[in-house]
C-alpha positions in Angstrom: -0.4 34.0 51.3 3.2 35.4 50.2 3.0 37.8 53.1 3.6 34.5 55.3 7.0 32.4 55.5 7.1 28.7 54.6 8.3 26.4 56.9 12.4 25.2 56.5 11.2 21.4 55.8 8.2 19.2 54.5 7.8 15.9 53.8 5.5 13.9 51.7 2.0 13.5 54.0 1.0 10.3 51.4 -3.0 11.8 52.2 -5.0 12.8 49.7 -6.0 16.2 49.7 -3.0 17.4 52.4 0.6 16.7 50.2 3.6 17.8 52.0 3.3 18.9 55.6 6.2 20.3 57.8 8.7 17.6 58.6 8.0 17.6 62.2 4.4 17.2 62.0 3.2 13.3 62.7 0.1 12.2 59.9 -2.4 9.9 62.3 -6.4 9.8 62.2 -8.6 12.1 63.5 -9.7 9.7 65.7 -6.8 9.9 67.7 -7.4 13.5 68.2 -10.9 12.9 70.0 -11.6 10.7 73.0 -15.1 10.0 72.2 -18.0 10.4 69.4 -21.7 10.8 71.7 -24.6 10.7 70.0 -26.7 13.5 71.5 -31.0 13.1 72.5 -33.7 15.2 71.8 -35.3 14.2 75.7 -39.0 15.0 76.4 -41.4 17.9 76.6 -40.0 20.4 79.2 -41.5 20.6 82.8 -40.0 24.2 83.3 -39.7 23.4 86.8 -35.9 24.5 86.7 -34.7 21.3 85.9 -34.7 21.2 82.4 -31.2 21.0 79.9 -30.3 23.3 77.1 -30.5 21.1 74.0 -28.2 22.3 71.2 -29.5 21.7 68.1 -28.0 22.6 64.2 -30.1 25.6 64.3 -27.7 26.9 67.1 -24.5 26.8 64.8 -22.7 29.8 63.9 -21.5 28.3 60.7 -19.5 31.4 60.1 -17.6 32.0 63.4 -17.3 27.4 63.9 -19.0 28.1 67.2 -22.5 28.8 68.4 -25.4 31.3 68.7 -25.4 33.2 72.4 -29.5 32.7 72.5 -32.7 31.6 71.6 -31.7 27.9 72.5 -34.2 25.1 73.0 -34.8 23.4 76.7 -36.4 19.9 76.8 -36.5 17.2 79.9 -33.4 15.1 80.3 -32.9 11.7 82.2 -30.0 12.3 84.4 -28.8 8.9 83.5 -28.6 9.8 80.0 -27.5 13.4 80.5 -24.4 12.4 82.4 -22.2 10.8 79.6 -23.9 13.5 76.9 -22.9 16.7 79.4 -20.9 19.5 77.7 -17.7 20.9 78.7 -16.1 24.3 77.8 -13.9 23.5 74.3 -15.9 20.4 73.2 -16.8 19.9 69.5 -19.7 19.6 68.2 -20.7 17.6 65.2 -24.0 17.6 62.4 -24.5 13.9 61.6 -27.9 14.1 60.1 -29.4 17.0 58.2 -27.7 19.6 55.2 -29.6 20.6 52.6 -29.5 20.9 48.8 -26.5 23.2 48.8 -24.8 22.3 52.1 -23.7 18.9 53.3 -24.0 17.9 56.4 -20.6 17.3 59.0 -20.2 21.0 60.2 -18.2 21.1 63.4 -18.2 24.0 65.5 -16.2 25.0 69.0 -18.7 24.8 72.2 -17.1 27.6 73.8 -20.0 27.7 76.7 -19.9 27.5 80.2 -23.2 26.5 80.8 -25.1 23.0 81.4 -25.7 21.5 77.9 -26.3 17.9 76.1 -26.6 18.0 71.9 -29.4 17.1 70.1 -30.2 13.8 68.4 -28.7 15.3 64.7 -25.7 16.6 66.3 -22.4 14.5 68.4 -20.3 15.3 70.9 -16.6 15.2 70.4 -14.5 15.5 73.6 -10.4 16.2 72.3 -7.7 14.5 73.6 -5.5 16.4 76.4 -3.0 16.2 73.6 -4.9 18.4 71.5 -6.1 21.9 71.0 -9.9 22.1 70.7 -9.6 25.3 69.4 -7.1 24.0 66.7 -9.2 21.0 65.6 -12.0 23.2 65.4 -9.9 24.9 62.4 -9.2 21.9 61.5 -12.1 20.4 61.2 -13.5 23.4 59.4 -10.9 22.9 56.7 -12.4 19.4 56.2 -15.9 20.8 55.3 -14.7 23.5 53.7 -12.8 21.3 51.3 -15.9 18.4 51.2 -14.0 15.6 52.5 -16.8 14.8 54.4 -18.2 14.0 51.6 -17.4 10.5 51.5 -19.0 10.0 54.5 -22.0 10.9 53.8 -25.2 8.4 53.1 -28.5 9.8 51.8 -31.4 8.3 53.5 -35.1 9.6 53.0 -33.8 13.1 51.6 -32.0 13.1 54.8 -28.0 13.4 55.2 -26.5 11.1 57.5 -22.8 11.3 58.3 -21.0 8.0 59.2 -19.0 9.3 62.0 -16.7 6.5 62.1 -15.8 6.5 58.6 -15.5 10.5 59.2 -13.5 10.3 61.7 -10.6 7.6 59.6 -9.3 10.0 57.8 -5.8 11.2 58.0 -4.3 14.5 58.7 -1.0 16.0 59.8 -1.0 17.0 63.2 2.1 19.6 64.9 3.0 19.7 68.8 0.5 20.9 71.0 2.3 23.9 71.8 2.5 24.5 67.9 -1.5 24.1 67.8 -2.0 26.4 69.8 0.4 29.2 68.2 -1.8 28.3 65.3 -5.1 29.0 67.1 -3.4 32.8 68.5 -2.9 33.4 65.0 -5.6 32.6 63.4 -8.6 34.1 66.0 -6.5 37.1 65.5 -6.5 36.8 61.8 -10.4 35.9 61.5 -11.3 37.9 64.0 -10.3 40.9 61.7 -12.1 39.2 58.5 -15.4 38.7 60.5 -15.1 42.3 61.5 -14.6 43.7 57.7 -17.8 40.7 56.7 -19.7 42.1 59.4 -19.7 46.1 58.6 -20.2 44.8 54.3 -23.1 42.6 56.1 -24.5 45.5 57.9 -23.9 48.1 54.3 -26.5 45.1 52.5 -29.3 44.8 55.4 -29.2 49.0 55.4 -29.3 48.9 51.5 -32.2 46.7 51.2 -34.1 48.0 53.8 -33.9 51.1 51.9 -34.6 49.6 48.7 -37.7 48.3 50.6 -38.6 51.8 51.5 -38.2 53.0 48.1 -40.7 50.3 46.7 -42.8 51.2 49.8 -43.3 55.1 49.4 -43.8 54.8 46.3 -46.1 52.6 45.5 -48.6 53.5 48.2 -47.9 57.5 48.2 -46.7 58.1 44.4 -44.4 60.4 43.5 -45.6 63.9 43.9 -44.7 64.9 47.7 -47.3 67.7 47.1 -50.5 65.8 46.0 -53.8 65.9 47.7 -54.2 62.7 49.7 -57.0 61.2 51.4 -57.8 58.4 53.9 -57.8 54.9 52.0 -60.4 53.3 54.3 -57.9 50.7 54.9 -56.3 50.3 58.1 -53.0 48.9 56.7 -52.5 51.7 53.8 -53.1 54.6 55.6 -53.5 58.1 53.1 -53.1 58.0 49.9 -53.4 60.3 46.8 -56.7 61.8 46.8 -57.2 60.7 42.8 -56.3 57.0 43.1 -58.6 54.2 43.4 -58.9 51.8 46.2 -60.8 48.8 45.7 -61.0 44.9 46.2 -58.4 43.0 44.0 -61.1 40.9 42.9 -62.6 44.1 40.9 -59.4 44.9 39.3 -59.2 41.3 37.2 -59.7 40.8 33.9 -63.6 40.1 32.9 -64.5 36.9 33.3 -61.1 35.5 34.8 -60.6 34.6 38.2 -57.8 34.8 41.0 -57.1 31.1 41.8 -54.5 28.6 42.8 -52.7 25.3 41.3 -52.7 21.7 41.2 -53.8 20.0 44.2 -51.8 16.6 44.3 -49.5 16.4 41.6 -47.9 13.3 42.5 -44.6 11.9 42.0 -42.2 14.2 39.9 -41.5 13.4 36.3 -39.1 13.3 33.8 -41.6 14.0 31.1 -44.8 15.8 31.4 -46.7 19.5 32.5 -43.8 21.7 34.3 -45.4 23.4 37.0 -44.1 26.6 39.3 -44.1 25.9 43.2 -43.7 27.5 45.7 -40.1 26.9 45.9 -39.4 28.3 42.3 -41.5 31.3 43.8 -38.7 31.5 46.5 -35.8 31.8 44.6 -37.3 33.2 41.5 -36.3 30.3 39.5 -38.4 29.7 36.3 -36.8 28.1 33.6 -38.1 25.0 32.0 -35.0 23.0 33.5 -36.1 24.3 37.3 -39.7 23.1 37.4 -41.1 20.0 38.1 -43.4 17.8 35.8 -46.9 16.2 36.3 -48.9 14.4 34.0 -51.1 15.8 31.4 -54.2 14.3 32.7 -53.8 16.1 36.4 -52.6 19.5 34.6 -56.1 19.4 32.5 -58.1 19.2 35.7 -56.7 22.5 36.4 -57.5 24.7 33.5 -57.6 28.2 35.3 -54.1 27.9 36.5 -52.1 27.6 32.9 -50.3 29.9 32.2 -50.5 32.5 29.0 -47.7 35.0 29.5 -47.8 38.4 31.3 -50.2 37.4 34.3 -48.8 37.6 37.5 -48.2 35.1 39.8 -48.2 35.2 43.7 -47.0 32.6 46.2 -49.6 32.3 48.7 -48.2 28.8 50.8 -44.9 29.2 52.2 -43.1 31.9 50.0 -46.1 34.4 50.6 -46.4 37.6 49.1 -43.2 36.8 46.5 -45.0 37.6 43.3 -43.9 37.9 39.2 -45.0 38.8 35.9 -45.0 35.7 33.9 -42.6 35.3 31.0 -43.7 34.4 28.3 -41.9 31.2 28.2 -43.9 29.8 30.9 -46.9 29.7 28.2 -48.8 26.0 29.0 -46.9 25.9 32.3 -49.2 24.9 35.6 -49.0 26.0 39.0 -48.9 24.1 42.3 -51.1 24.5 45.2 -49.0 27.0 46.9 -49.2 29.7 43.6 -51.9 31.5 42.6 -52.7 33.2 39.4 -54.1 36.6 38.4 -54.6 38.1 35.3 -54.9 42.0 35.8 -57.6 44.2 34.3 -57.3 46.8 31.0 -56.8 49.4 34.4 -54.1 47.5 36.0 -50.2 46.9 34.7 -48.8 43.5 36.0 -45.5 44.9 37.2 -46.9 47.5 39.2 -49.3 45.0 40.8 -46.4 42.9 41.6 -44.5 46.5 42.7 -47.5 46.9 45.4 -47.1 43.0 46.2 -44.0 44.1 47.6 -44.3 47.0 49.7 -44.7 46.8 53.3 -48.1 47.4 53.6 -49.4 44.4 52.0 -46.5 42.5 54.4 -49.1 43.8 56.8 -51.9 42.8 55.5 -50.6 39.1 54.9 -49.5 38.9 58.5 -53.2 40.0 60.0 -54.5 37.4 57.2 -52.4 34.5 59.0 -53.7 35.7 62.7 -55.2 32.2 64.3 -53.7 29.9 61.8 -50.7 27.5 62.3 -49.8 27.0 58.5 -47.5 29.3 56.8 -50.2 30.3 54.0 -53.2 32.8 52.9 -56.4 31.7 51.7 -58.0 32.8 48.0 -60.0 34.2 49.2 -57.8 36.3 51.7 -56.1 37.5 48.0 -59.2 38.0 46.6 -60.2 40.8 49.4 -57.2 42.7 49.1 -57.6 46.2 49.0 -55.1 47.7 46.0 -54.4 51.0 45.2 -54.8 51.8 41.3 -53.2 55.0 39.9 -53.7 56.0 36.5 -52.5 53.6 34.3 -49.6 56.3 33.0 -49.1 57.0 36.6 -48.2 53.2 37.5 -45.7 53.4 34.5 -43.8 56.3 35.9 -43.7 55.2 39.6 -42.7 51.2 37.7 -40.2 53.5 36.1 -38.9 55.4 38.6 -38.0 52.8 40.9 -35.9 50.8 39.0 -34.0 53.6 37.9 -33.1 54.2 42.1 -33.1 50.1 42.8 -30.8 50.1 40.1 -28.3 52.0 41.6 -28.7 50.6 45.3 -28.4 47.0 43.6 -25.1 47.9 41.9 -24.0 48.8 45.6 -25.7 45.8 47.2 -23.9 43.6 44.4 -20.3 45.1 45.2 -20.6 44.3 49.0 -22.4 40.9 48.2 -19.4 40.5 46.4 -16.8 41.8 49.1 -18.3 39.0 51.7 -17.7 36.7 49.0 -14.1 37.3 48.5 -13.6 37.7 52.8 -14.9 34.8 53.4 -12.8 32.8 50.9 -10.1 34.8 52.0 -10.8 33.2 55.4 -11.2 29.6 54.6 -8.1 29.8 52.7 -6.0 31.6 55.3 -7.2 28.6 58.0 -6.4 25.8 55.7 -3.0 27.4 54.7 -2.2 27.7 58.9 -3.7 24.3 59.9 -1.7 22.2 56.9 1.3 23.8 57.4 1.7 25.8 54.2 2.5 29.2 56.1 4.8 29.2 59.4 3.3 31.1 62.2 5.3 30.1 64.7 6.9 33.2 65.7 4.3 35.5 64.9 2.9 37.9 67.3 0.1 40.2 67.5 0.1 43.4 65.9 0.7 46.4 69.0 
């Protein structure tokens, strides 16, 4: 932040996490910046009779921009008793009391910067500023707060759900400048971060385009090969289309090793252990985490009752509940490991290689195959038996090597590209928090800035 100028005086804030603050700023609560704290409602079923209310739920947030999405929003029946005192105005904040996740806590605020009729849901309050504030500005604010887990105090766990005591949020002290001051802050810095989302955006947009062509990549050649001049022929199969004339197409249940079959994991494991049978679920099969430390433990007597699901070593595994169609060659430090319902096993033939089966896992066909599988079912999952009556392509086993081979020389490449602009957002957006927490504590002086011309 050297390209910015200090401010001519600070004093000692005496809060935690702020220091010194420019002398003319007062410290008070946040509190004192807000005339109210509503709990929103989640209503009743909608009558779509034209009466119903936008509900704005977490899902709506636009984490990245602290303000929320333009569609897809989520109507329900409101009594117009409660809807009155819970009715959205233009520069409200919004806050998460209940929700967050594993990696992300909950007390996200973001700028309702709509003009349309709107109540919160249940998870999420309304905060109406006071006249002597900014809403823009506290919006920063606030998002300096999360950014810098200070909410974190707040915060009580309750049935693997985060609950933010709003109160005890809402207590802690910051140093506030003159309204007009706010809001030469708030010019500054929707300038500012208007110009970072714009550079995060274009990187965002260089990733999607990347992997979509590392899709196609995977795609092509996995279900055409790698000669553009080979004979093809028509699979049979809807979903695949032509293929090469001399590759086999046949049930996945005929390309298994004799005397195996394809099947899934352990029912009911019960409670998680600290000591016991690690087993891969469907969440390791998500994020492709596998090592001893990631997986949970059942006991030895359920994990026996499941004898076709342990592990050896250089199977693969598929995720067939949830995470469907993400699929891996086994390490062979998962030897004696289980598997959950959600994860089945197969143990290719002496005519099949287990990284090209997971290759043709991946390709977009078999996306389509999964997604006709799931036609007429409400559950995020694909039967056995579904897997079992897959049509696969099988090139020559030499042939699967070279197309294995050729792809990850190209996806090597792309992903050394993908990694660099994964890398780019990274920096930006730390760039951005930092920028807003330098304007909103008082550690740069934008007071006479103006936009560029």
């Amino acid at each position: 932040m050297s390209r910015y100028k200090a401010y001519p005086e600070y004093k000692n804030s005496r809060v935690n996490n702020l220091g010194a603050i420019p002398g003319a700023w007062e410290v008070m609560q946040l509190k004192r910046s807000v005339l109210d704290c509503v709990n929103g409602i989640w209503g009743s079923e909608p009558e779509n009779d034209g009466n119903d209310t936008i509900v704005i739920r977490v899902a709506d947030f636009d984490r990245l921009r602290l303000s929320i999405v333009d569609e897809g929003f989520t109507h329900r029946k409101i009594d117009p008793k409660e809807k009155r005192s819970r009715l959205l105005r233009h520069g409200d904040l919004l806050l998460e009391k209940s929700g967050g996740g594993e990696k992300t806590l909950v007390g996200q605020v973001v700028l309702f910067n709509k003009d349309f009729a709107a109540v919160t849901s249940n998870f999420v309050a309304k905060m109406t500023p006071n006249p002597s504030f900014s809403g823009s500005y506290l919006n920063y604010v606030f998002s300096r707060f999360y950014s810098g887990n200070i909410n974190y105090c707040s915060i009580k766990q309750n049935t693997g759900i985060q609950n933010l005591d709003s109160a005890s949020y809402l207590s802690e002290k910051f140093g506030f400048p003159s309204l007009h001051e706010q809001q030469k802050i708030v010019a500054f810095l929707d300038y500012e971060t208007a110009k970072i989302d714009a550079l995060i955006e274009k990187q965002q947009r260089l990733i999607e385009l990347l992997k979509e062509k590392r899709q196609a990549v995977i795609s092509h050649a996995v279900t055409k090969g790698l000669n553009p001049n080979a004979p093809m022929k028509d699979s049979g199969v809807e979903w695949l289309g032509e293929v090469p004339a001399h590759w086999t197409v046949c049930r996945l249940k005929h390309a298994i090793k004799s005397g195996s079959s394809i099947s899934y994991g352990i029912v009911q494991p019960g409670e998680p252990l600290d000591d016991g049978v690690p087993f891969v679920q469907t969440t390791n099969m998500s994020r492709g985490t596998f090592g001893i430390d990631d997986l949970q433990k059942t006991t030895k007597d359920i994990a026996a009752a499941y004898p076709r699901s342990t592990l050896e070593g250089g199977e693969v595994i598929l995720g067939i509940r949830a995470s469907i169609g993400a699929a891996y060659v086994v390490p062979e430090s998962l030897k004696g490991v289980n598997l959950s319902r959600g994860v089945a096993r197969i143990i290719p033939g002496m005519s099949l290689v287990s990284s090209y089966l997971v290759l043709f896992f991946g390709t977009d066909a078999v996306s389509r195959y999964w997604e006709l599988s799931k036609q007429g079912s409400t559950f995020s999952e694909v039967s056995i038996e579904t897997v079992r009556e897959m049509s696969l392509l099988i090139p020559p086993k030499s042939e699967q090597l070279e197309i294995e081979t050729s792809i990850k020389q190209r996806l090597s490449k792309m992903d050394v590209v993908i990694n660099l602009a994964i890398s780019k957002v990274s920096l930006l957006q730390e760039r951005r928090t930092a920028l807003i927490s330098a304007a909103v504590t008082g550690k740069i002086d934008v007071r006479d800035w103006q936009a560029a011309a």
